[in-house]
C-alpha positions as CSV (number, residue, x, y, z in Angstrom):
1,X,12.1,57.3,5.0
2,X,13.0,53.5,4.7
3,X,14.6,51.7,2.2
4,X,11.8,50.1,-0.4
5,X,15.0,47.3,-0.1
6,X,14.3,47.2,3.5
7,X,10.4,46.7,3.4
8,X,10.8,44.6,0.8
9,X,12.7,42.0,3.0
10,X,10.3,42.4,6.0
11,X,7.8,41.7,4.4
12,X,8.7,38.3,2.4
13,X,10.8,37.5,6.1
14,X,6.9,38.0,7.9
15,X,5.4,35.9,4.6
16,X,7.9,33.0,5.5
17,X,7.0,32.8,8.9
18,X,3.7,33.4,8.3
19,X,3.5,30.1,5.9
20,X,6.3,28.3,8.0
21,X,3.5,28.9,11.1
22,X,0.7,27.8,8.8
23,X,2.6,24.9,7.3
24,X,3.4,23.5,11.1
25,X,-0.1,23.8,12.1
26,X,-1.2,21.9,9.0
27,X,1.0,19.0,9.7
28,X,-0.2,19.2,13.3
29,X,-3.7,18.6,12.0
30,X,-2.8,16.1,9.3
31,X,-1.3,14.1,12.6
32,X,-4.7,14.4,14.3
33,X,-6.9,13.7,11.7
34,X,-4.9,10.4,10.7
35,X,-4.6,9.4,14.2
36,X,-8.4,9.8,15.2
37,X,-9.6,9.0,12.1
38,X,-6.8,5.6,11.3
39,X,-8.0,2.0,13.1
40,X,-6.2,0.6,16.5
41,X,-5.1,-1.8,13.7
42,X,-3.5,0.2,11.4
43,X,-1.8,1.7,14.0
44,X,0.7,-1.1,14.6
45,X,3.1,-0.4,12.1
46,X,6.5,-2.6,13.3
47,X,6.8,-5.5,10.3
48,X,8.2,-7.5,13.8
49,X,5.0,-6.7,15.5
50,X,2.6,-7.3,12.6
51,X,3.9,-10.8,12.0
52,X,3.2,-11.4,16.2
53,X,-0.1,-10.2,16.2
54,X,-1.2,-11.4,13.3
55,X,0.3,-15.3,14.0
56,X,2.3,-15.1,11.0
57,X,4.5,-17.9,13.2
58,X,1.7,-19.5,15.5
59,X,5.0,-20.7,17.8
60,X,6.6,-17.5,18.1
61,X,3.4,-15.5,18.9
62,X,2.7,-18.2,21.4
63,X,5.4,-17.8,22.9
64,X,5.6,-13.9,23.2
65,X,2.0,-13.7,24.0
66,X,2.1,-16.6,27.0
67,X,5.3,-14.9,28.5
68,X,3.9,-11.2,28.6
69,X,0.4,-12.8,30.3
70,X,2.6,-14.3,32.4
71,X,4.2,-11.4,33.3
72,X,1.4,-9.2,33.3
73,X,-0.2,-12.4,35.8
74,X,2.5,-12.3,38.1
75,X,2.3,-8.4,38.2
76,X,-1.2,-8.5,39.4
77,X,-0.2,-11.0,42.0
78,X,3.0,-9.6,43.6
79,X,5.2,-6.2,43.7
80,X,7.3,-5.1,40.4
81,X,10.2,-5.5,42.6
82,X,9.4,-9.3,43.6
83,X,8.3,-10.1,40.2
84,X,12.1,-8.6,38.6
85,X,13.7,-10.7,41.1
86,X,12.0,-13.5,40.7
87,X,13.0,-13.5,36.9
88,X,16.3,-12.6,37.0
89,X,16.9,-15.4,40.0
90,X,15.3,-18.0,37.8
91,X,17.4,-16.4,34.7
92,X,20.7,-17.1,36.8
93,X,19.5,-20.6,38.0
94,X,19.1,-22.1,34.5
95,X,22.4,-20.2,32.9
96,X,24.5,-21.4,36.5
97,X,23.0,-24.8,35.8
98,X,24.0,-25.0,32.5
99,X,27.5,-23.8,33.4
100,X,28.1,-26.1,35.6
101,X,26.9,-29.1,33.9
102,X,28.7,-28.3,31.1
103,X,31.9,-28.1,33.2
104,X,31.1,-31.3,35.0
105,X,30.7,-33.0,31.2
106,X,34.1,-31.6,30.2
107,X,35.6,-33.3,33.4
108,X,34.4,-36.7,32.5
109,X,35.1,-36.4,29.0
110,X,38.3,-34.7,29.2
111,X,37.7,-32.4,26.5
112,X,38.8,-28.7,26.7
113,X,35.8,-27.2,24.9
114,X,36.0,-23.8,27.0
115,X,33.4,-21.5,28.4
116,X,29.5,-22.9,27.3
117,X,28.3,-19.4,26.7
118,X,31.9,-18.0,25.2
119,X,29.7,-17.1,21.4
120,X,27.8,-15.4,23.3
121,X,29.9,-13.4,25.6
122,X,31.7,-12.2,22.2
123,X,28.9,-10.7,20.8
124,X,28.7,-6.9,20.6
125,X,25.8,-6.3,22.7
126,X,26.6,-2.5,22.6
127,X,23.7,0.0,20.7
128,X,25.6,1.6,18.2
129,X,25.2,5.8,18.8
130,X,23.4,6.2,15.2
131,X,21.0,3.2,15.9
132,X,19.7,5.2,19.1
133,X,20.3,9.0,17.6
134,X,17.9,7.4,14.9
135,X,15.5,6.1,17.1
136,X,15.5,8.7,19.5
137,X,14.8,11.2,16.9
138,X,11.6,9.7,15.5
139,X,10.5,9.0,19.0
140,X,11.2,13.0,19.7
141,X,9.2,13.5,16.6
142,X,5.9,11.9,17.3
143,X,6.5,13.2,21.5
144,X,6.5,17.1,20.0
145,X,3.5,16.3,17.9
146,X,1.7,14.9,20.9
147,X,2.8,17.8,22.8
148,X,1.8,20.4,20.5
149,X,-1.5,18.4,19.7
150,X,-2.2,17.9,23.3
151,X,-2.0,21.7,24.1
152,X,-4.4,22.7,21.9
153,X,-6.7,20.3,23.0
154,X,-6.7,21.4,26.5
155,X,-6.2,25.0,25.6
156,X,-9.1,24.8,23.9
157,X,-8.2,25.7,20.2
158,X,-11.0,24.0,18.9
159,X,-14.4,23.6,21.2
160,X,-15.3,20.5,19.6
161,X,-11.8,18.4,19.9
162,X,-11.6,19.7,23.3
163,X,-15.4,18.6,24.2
164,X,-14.5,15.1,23.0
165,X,-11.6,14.8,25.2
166,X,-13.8,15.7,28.1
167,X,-16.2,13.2,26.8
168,X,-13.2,10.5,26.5
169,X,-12.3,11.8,30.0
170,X,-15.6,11.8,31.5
171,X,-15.7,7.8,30.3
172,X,-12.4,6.5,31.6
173,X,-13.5,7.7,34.9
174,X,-15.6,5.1,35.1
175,X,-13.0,2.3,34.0
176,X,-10.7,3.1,36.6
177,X,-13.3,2.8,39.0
178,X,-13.9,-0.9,37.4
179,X,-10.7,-2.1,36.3
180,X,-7.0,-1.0,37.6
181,X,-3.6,-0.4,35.5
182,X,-2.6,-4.1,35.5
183,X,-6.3,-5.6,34.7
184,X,-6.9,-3.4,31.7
185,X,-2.5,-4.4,30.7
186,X,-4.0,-8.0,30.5
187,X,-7.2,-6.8,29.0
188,X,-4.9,-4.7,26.1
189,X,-2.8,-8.3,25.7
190,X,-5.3,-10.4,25.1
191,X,-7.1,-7.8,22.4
192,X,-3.6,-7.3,20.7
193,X,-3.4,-10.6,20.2
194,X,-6.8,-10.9,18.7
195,X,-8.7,-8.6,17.7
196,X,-5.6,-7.7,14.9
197,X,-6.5,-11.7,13.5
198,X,-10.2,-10.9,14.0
199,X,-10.0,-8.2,11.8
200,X,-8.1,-9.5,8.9
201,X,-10.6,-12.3,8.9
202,X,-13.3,-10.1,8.4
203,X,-11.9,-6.5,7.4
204,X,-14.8,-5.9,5.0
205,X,-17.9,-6.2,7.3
206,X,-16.1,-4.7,9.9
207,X,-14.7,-1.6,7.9
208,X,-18.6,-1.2,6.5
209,X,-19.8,-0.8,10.4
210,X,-16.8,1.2,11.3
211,X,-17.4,4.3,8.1
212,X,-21.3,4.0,9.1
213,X,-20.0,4.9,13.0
214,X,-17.6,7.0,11.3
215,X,-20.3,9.1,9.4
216,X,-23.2,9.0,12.2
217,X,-20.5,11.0,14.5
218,X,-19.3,13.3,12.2
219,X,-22.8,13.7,11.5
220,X,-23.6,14.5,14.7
221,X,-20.6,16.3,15.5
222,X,-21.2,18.5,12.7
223,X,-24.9,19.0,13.6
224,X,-23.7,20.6,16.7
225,X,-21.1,22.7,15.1
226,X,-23.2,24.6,13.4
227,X,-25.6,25.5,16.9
228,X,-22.5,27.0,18.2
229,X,-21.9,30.6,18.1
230,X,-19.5,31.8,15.0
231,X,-16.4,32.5,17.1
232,X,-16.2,28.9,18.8
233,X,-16.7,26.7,15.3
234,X,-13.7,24.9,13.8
235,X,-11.2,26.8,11.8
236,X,-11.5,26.7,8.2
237,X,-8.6,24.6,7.1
């Protein structure tokens, strides 16, 4: 006969998993739902990247924003590999120039001022290990919550998620067959660097169009819920 003891503990041990299973898939839908439901917007949450797309300093987003079109320009044009070399030969002109002009000033002047770039070269440029653990663990984070979110999309968890990816599939089909990876680069540029400024000039009409979207597709989705057969509908939460 077992030990009342023993049951005892196997059964709060299965109750812990059971909630520690329950509690995961919770915060696996609470990631979903705030990512499908949250705007491209409010999705940039870097305060670095928020003051660049929103021309907090018009000079500095400039200047970010012409460099990476340039890039992505000269990307379209020529290989990765001609485009790397290309900027790390021009990088070396200018800092060999510089070198040698400064050296060629000391001469004349006779002054001993040293190597031009010696602040520099004394700078720690090293990552320090917690800087990266930290950053590598929130990136590992949000990858297993991808991960996990992904497979039950394509394992079919829920019908209607999985039906929407097809949908969102089914569409991008036909933008690859338009546009390739570098065209819709420079096409994700240029709206990052407007459409964030668009918005905050006009966040209330465009948050009024966005819930009525919002509410005609869940309206919709919902509609066609209920026509499916019990054992395919969404999970009670």
């Amino acid at each position: 006969m077992a030990d009342p003891m023993t049951q005892s503990s196997q059964i709060s041990s299965s109750q812990g998993l059971a909630d520690g299973q329950n509690s995961a898939a919770a915060k696996d839908s609470q990631f979903s739902d705030s990512f499908l439901s949250s705007s491209p917007v409010s999705l940039i949450q870097s305060p670095q990247a928020k003051e660049l797309v929103y021309w907090r300093d018009p000079k500095k987003s400039g200047v970010v924003f012409g460099v990476s079109m340039l890039l992505l320009l000269s990307l379209a044009t020529f290989s990765v590999i001609s485009v790397a070399s290309y900027v790390l030969l021009a990088l070396l002109c200018v800092t060999i120039s510089f070198r040698i002009y400064k050296s060629v000033i000391q001469a004349v002047q006779k002054s001993n001022e040293g190597h031009p770039f010696k602040a520099l070269m004394e700078k720690d440029v090293s990552v320090p290990p917690e800087t990266f653990r930290k950053h590598v663990d929130v990136c590992l984070t949000y990858i297993n919550r991808g991960l996990k979110y992904m497979s039950r999309l394509f394992l079919v968890e829920d019908l209607v998620d999985s039906l929407k990816l097809a949908v969102v599939m089914w569409l991008l089909t036909y933008v690859g067959a338009v546009f390739n990876g570098i065209t819709i680069l420079i096409l994700a540029d240029i709206l990052l660097f407007t459409v964030p400024l668009g918005y905050e000039k006009n966040k209330t009409q465009i948050d009024h169009y966005i819930d009525i979207a919002r509410t005609q597709i869940n309206t919709t989705v919902a509609k066609l819920q209920e026509k499916l057969p019990g054992s395919l509908k969404r999970k009670a939460e």
